[in-house]
C-alpha positions as CSV (number, residue, x, y, z in Angstrom):
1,X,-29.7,1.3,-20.0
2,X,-30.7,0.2,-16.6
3,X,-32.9,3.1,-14.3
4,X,-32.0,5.6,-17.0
5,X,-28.2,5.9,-16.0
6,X,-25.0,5.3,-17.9
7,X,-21.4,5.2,-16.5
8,X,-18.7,7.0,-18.0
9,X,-15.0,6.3,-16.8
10,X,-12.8,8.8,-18.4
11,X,-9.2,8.2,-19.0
12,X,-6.4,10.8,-18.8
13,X,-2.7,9.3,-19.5
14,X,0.0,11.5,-18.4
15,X,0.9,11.9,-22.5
16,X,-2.6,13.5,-23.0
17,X,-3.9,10.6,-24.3
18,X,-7.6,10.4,-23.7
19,X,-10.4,7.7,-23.5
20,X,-13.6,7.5,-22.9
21,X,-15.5,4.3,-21.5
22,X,-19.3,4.2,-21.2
23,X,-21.2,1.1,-20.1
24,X,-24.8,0.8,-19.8
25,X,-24.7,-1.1,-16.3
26,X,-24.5,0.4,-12.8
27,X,-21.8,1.5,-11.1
28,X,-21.7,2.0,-6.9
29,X,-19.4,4.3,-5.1
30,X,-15.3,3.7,-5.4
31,X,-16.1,0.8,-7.6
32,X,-12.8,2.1,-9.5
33,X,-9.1,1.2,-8.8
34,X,-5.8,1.7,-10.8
35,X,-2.0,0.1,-10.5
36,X,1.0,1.3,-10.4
37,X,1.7,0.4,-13.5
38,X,-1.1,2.2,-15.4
39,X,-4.4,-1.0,-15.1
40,X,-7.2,0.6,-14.2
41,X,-10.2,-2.0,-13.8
42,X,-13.6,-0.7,-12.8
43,X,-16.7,-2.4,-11.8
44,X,-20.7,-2.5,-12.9
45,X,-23.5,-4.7,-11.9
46,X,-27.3,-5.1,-13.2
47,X,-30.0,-7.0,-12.0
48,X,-32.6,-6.5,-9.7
49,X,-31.7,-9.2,-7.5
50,X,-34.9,-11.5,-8.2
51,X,-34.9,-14.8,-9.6
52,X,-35.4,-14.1,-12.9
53,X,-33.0,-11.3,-12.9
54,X,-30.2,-12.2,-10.8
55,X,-27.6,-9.6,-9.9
56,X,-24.6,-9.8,-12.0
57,X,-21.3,-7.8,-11.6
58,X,-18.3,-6.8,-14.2
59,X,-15.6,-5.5,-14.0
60,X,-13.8,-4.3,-17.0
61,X,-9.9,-3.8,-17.0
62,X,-8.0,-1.1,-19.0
63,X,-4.3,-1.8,-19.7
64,X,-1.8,0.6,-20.2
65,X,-1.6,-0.1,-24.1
66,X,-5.9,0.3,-24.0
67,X,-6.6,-3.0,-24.2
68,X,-9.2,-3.8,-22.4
69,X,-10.8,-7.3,-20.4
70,X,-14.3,-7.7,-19.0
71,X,-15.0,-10.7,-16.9
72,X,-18.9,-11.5,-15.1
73,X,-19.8,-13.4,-12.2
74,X,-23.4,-13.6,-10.5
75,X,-23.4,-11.4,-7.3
76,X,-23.3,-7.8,-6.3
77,X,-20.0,-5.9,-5.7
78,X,-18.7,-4.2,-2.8
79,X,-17.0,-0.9,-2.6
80,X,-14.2,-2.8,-0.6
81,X,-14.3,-4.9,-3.1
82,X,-11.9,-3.8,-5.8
83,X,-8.1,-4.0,-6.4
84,X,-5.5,-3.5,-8.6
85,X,-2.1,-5.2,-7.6
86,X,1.2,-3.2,-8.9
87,X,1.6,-5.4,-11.6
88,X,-1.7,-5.1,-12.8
89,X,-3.3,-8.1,-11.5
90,X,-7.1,-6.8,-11.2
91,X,-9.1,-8.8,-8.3
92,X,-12.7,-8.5,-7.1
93,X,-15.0,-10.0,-5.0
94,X,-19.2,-10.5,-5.2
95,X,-21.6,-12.1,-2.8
96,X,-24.7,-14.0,-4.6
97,X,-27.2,-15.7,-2.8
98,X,-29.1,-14.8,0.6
99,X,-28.1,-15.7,4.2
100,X,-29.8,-19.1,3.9
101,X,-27.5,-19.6,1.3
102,X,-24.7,-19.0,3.3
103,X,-23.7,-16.2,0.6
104,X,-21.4,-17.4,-1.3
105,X,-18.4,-15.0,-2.1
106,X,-16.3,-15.7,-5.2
107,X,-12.6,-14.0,-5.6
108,X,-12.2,-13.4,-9.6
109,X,-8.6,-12.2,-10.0
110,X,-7.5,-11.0,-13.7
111,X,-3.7,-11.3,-14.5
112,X,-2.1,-9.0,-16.8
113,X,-1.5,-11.9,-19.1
114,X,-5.5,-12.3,-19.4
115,X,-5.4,-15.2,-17.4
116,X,-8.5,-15.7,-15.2
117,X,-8.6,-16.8,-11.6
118,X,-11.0,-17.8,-9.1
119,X,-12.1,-19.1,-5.8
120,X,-15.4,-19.2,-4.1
121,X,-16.2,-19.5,-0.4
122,X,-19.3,-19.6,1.6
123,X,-19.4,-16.2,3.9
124,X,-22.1,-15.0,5.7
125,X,-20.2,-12.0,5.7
126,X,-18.0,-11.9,3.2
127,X,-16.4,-9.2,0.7
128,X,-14.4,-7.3,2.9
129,X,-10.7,-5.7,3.0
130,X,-9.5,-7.6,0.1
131,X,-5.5,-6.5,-0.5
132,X,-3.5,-7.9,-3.8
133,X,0.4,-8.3,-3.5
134,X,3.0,-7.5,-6.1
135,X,3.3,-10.8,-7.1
136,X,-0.4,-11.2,-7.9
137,X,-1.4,-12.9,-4.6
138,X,-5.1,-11.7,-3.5
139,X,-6.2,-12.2,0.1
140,X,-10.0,-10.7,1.9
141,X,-11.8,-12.1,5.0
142,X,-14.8,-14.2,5.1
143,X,-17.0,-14.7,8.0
144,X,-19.3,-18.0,8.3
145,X,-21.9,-18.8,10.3
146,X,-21.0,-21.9,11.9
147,X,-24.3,-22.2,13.8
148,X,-26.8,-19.5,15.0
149,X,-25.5,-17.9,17.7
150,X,-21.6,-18.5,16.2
151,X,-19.6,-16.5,13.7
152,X,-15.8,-17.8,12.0
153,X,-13.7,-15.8,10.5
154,X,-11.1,-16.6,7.9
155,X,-8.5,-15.1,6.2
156,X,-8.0,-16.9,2.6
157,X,-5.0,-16.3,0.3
158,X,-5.1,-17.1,-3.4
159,X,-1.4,-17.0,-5.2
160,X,-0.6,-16.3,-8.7
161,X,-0.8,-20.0,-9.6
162,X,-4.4,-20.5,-8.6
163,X,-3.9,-22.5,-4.8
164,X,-5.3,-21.0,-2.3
165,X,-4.1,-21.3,2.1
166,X,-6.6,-20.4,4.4
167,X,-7.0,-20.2,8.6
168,X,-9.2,-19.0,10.9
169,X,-8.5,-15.6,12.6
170,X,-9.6,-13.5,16.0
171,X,-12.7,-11.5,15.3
172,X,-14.3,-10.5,12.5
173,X,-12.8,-6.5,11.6
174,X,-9.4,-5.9,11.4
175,X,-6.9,-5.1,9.0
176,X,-5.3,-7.0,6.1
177,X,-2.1,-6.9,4.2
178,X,-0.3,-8.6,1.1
179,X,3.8,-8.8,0.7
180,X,5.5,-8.7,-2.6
181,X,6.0,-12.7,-1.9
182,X,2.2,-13.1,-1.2
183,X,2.9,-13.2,2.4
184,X,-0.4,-11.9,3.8
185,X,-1.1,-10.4,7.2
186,X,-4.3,-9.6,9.8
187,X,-4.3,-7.5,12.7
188,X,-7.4,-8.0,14.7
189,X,-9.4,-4.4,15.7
190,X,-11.7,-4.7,18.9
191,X,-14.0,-1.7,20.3
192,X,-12.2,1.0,22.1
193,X,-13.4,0.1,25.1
194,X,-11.9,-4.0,25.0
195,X,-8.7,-3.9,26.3
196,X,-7.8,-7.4,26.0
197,X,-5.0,-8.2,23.6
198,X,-5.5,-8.1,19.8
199,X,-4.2,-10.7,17.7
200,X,-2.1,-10.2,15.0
201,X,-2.0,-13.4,12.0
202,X,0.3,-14.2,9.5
203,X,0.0,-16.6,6.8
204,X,2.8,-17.6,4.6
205,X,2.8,-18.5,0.9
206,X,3.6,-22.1,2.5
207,X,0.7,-22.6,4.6
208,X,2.8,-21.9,7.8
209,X,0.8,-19.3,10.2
210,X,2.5,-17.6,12.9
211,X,0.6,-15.5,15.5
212,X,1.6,-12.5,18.2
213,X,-0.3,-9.7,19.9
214,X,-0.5,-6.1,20.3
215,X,-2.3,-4.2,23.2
216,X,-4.0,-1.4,21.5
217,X,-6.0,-1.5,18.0
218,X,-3.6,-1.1,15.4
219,X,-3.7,1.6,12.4
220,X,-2.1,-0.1,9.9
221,X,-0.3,-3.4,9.1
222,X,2.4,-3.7,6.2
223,X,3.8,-6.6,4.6
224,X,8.0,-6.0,3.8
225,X,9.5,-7.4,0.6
226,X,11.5,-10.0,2.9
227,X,8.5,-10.7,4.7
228,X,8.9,-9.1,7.8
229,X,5.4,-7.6,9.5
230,X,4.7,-4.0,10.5
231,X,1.6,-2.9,12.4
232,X,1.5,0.6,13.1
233,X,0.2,1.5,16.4
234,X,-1.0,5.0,17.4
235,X,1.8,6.3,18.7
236,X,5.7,6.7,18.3
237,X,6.2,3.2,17.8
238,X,6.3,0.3,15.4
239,X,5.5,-3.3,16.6
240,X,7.6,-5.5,14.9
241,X,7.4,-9.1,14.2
242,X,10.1,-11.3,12.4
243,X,10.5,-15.0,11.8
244,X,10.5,-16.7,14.5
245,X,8.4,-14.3,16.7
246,X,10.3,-11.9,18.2
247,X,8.9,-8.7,19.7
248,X,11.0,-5.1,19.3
249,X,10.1,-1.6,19.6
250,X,12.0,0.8,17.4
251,X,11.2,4.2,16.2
252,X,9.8,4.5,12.1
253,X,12.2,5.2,9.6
């Protein structure tokens, strides 16, 4: 038992079934997430960060049948950190290291078939917005220092097979979404008061990366089963954006 605390998960299935889950490790704030098919996966760290006693983080995943997975990598979670794909496809994301280290992040994705999945990137901001598509696909932003006084930004993609597409994208917050297909999507947010355009990314499970741009900060973006982008804007309207670029206004359905 770490600092005298213990996490419980409890488990409530909608046939009364009950479970209890107890682990000795810590466990942050909406380190928990749970699929539309019934995974839950949850996540718990120890460490004190030094040396000696290096952070680690686990996350455990409960299948619908209560089996259950645990997986560890060095590094400390993140609260936006955590997802479980439709299908069950359980990805996280810790950061180890320290800045001179250029923090490395490392993606862990656990299929429902147990399989085990992984890709690590240097980020000296890393960790954030990860989204998983039906399909399994698992896609976050990373930002990297290129030099002192300059910051890149990528959005990275891995796909149910293990290979991974990449490119670099406008800012550094925005929004991020995954298709069924493993199509994934970015919608660049800006402070209120920039009104220069922001750019909207989207990379395809080929590689190919296609571009366009809205003129206010989006709310949303949503990736359709045929691939077709959505960013909802704050108002009436939907921007939309189909292969090859082509800009409409239409009213939500």
């Amino acid at each position: 038992m770490q600092n005298g605390q213990l996490t419980s998960l409890r488990l409530l299935r909608p046939d009364g079934a009950e479970t209890t889950f107890e682990s000795n490790y810590l466990v942050g704030y909406n380190y928990a997430d749970m699929g539309a098919d019934g995974t839950i996966a949850f996540l718990t760290y120890r460490g004190s960060g030094t040396t000696g006693d290096p952070y680690q983080s686990t996350v455990t995943v409960i299948r619908p049948d209560g089996t259950t997975q645990s997986v560890t990598r060095l590094g400390l979670p993140n609260s936006l950190g955590l997802q479980v794909g439709d299908e069950g496809d359980a990805a996280f994301i810790v950061t180890a290291g320290t800045v001179n280290d250029a923090l490395p992040t490392t993606l862990t994705v656990v299929d429902p078939d147990g399989t085990v999945r992984a890709i690590t990137v240097p980020s000296f901001v890393g960790h954030k917005f990860l989204q998983v598509g039906a399909d399994g696909s698992a896609a976050f932003l990373a930002t990297t220092r290129v030099n002192p006084s300059t910051r890149q930004t990528a959005l990275t993609v891995m796909y149910p097979d293990g290979t991974t597409h990449a490119t670099t994208v406008s800012g550094s917050q925005g929004l991020v979404a995954v298709g069924d297909d493993g199509t994934a999507a970015y919608a660049e947010v800006k402070s209120v008061s920039d009104t220069s355009p922001r750019l909207v990314t989207v990379l395809d499970p080929d590689g190919t990366m296609r571009t366009t741009t809205v003129d206010i900060n989006p709310l949303r973006v949503q990736v359709g089963a045929d691939g077709n982008r959505c960013n909802r804007r704050p108002s009436r309207f939907w921007h939309r954006c189909r292969p090859p670029v082509r800009r409409a206004h239409c009213d939500p359905p």
